[in-house]
N, C-alpha and C positions, 0 to 999 in steps of 0.2 A: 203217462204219455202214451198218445196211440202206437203200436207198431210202426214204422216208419217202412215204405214201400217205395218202389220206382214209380207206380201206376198204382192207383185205389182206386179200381175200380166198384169195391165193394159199398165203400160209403159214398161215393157218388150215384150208386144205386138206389141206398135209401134213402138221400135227400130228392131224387125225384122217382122215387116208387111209385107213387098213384099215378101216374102220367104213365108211364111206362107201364105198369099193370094194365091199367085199362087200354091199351094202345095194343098189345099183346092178347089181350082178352077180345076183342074187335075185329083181331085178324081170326083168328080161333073160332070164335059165333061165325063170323062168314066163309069158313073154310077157303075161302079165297087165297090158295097157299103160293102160287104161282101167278106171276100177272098181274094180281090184286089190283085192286082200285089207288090201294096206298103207296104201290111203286110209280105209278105214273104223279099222284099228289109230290111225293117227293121229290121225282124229278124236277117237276114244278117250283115248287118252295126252294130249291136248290139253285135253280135258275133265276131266281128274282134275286135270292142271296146275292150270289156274285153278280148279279147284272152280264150274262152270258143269254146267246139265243138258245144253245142247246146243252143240256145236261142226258146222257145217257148212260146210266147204269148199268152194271153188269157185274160177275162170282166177286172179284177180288182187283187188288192194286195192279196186279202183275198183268191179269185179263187186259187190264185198260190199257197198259202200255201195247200190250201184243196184236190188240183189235186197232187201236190209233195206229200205229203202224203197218199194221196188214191194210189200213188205209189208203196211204200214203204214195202209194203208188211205187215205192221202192223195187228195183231188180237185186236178185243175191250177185252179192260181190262189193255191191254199192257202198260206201263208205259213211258211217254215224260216229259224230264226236262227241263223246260224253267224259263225264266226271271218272276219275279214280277211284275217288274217294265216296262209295255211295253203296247203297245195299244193294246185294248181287242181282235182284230182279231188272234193274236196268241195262246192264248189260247182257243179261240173259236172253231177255228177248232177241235182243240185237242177234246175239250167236243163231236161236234156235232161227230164226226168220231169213237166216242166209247172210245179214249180210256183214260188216266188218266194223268190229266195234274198235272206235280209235280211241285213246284214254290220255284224259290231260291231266294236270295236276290241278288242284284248285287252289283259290289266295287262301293263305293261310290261316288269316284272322278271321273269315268268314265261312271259310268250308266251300265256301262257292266257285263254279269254275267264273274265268273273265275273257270279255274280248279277246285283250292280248296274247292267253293263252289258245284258245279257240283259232284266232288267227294264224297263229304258227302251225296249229294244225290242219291245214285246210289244204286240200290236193284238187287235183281234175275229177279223182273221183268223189269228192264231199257231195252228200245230199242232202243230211240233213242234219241238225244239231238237236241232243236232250240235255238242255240245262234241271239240275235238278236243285230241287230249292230245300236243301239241305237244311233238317233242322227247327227248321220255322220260318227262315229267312229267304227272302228271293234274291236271286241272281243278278245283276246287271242287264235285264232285258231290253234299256234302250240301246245299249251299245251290242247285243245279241241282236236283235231287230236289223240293226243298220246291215250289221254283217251279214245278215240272212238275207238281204234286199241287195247287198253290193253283188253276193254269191249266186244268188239264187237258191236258196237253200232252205227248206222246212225248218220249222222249228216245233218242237214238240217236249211240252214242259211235263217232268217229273213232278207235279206237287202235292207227293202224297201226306208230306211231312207241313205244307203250310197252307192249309185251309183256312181260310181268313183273312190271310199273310195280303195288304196293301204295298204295290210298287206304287212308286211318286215319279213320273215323267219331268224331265227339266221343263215342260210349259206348267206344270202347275195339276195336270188331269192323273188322276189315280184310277188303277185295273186291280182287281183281284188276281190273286198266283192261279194258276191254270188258263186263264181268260185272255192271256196275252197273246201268244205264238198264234199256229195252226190248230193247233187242238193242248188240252192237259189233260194230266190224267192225276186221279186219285186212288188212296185204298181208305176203305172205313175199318180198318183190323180195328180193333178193342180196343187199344192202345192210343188208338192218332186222335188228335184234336175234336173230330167229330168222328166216332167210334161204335158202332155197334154194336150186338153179343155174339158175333160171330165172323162169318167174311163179307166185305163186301166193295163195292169199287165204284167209279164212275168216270168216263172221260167228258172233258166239256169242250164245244167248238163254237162260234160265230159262221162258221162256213155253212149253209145249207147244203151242200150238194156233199160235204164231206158228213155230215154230221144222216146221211139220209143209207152214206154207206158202211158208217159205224155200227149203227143201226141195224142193217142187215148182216153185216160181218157177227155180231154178237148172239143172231137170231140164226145158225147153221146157214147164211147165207140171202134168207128168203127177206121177202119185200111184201109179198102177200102168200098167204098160205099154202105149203109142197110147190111153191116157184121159187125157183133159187135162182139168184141172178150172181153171187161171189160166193168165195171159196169160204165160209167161214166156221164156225165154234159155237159152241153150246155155253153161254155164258149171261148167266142174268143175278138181278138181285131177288131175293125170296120178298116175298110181301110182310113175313114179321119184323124182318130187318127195316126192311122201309119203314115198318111203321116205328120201330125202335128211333131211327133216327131224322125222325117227321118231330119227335117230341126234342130229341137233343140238338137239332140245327136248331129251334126257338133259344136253348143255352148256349150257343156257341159263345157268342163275343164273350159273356160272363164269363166263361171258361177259359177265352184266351185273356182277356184280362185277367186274371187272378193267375194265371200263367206267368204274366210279364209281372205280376205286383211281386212273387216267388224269384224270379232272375232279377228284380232289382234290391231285392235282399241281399243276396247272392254279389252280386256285384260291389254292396256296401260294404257287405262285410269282409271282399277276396280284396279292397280295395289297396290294402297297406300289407299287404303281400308277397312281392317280387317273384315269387317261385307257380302264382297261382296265375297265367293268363286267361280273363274271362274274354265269352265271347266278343268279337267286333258287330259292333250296332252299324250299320248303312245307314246311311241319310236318306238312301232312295228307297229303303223299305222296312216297313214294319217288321215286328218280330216279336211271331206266336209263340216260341219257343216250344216248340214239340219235345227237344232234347235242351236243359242246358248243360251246355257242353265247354267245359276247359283245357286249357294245356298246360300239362305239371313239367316244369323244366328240371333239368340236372339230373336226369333218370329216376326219379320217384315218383315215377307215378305206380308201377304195381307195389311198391313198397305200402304208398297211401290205401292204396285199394286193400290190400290186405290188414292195413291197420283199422279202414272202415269197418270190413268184416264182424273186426273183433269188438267192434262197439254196435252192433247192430245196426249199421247205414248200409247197406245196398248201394253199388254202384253199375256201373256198366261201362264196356270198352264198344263204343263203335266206331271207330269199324278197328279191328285187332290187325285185320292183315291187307296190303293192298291187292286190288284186283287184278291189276296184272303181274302177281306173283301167283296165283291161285291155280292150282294144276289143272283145272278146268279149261283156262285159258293162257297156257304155255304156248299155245298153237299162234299165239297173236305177234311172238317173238320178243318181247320186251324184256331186257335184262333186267338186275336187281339193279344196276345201278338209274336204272330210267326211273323219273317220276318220284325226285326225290321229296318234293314236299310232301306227297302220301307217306310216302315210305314215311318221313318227322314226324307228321301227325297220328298213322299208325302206334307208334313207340310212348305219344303224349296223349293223348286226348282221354279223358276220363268226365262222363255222363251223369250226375248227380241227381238225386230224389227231385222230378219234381212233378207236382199234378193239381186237379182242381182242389183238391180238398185237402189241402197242405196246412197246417197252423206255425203260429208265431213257435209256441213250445217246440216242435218238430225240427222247423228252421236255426233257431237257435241250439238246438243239440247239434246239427250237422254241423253246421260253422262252426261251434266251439271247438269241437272235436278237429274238424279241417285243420282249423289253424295250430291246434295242440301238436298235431302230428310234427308242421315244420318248427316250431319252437322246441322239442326235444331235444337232449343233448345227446345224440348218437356218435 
């Protein structure tokens, strides 16, 4: 049996080596290292994927949050509601950018934040909401929509984790994750669904006049050459990245396919389980599964994790701690008792093996073992 890993990226590399060689060799002959031809091609290609107007690139995931939002037209102090339960660049931006990251809990079974919570959070000062589509899966963005239009309120999607990810609107019309709100934003770390060999990012809008100032915010500000019209950062994608992921957007759907074909094993086998909660599927949206991700009840979950260890499965805990217990942002006042469904899923959630190049032998070592742990007589 192969090594069993979180991420392979290794043999994902050589089932498409010559595509990627030569794509890398292309940028290399034409020293075109910045700029290139193949960053504009892929924002292109990127743009028809999702059926968005504008795809704009730029260093990393985190870039795109900070440039979408230096957008946005926000004043510091201004108030943003976002997830708990989510990697710390979402809230980070918020902090460093001035203004006041508000943190809700998310539903349980999805990871995702909802309406209802969103709603109770909402003051005179809300301006804008970052649903983040956690995982693979999107958020509730018809009933986010509605709330954004009742408020007046931006909406500005996290979808670093679901590239590909289809929401299903109650009339029957499907959007790509990022493509909903005001703008999305993405990262191509190594890792995510459409991945790179290094960093890289992208926000996507339908707005032209916002998508004309992302643009310049990501370019030190300028619009055309030493004229700077906004305050902005030095932020782009390199041209061999582009061209790295010009060949793996053509793999994507295979990829998220063979994704979900891996969580519904998973799901087969967790299914006579009681102790193993798999994730919740949405009716309103697909699911890439970037993470699949469980909830181990009765406190065993690092018990399990450590019994993985000793069989050679790899797991992962995201997220270990919630965000606003983090001493970074003590300053936001929230007690430990606040936000207790993070704080549950903090304590539960355990992230399992899974990626494109997964096989049956592989699978079947994990679940056996899974299930071995809670059938022991401790």
């Amino acid at each position: 049996m192969r090594e069993i890993q979180m991420v392979d990226l290794k043999t994902q590399y050589k089932n498409i080596r010559s595509e990627i060689d030569d794509a890398i060799s292309s940028v290399i002959n034409s020293t075109a290292f910045i700029r290139g031809p193949e960053v504009k091609l892929f924002e292109q290609e990127l743009q028809n994927y999702l059926k968005v107007k504008h795809v704009i690139s730029c260093a990393n995931g985190t870039d795109a949050l900070q440039i979408s939002l230096m957008a946005a037209g926000l004043n510091p102090g201004d108030e943003v509601i976002t997830s708990d339960f989510t990697f710390i660049a979402t809230v980070e931006v918020l902090a460093l950018l001035g203004f006041k990251p508000v943190l809700i809990d998310p539903d349980p079974g999805s990871f995702n934040v909802t309406p209802g919570n969103i709603r109770k959070a909402i003051t005179t000062k809300t301006k804008a909401i970052v649903p983040v589509h956690l995982f693979g899966q999107c958020a509730d963005m018809d009933g986010i929509l509605k709330l954004a239009r009742e408020y007046n309120l931006l909406v500005i999607e996290d979808a670093a984790q679901a590239t590909g990810t289809d929401f299903y609107f109650p009339d029957g019309k499907s959007r790509k994750a990022g493509t909903i709100g005001n703008a999305g934003t993405t990262s191509f770390f190594p890792s995510k669904n459409l991945g790179c060999f290094g960093d890289g990012g992208a926000v996507y809008t339908n707005d032209d006049e916002l998508a004309g100032k992302i643009r310049s915010i990501a370019n030190h500000g300028m619009k055309e050459r030493y004229h700077y019209y906004n305050v902005g950062i030095n932020s782009r994608l390199d041209t061999l990245q582009a061209a790295i992921l010009r060949v793996k957007l053509r793999h994507l759907d295979r990829y998220n396919e063979a994704r979900r074909s891996v969580a519904d094993f998973y799901d087969r086998a967790f299914a006579g389980c009681p102790e193993i909660i798999v994730p919740e599927r949405k009716a309103y949206s697909s699911h890439i599964f970037h993470q699949y991700t469980v909830r181990i009840a009765n406190g065993k979950r690092d018990d399990l994790k450590k019994y993985l260890d000793g069989k050679g499965i790899p797991s992962m805990i995201y997220y270990p701690g919630p965000l606003h217990m983090q001493e970074a942002y003590r300053y936001l006042g929230y007690g430990s008792s606040d936000l207790p469904v993070t704080t549950s899923l903090c304590r539960k959630v355990l992230s399992l093996p899974l990626h494109t190049e997964m096989d049956k032998e592989q699978l079947e070592y994990i679940t056996v073992n899974v299930l071995e742990f809670f059938e022991r007589k401790v």
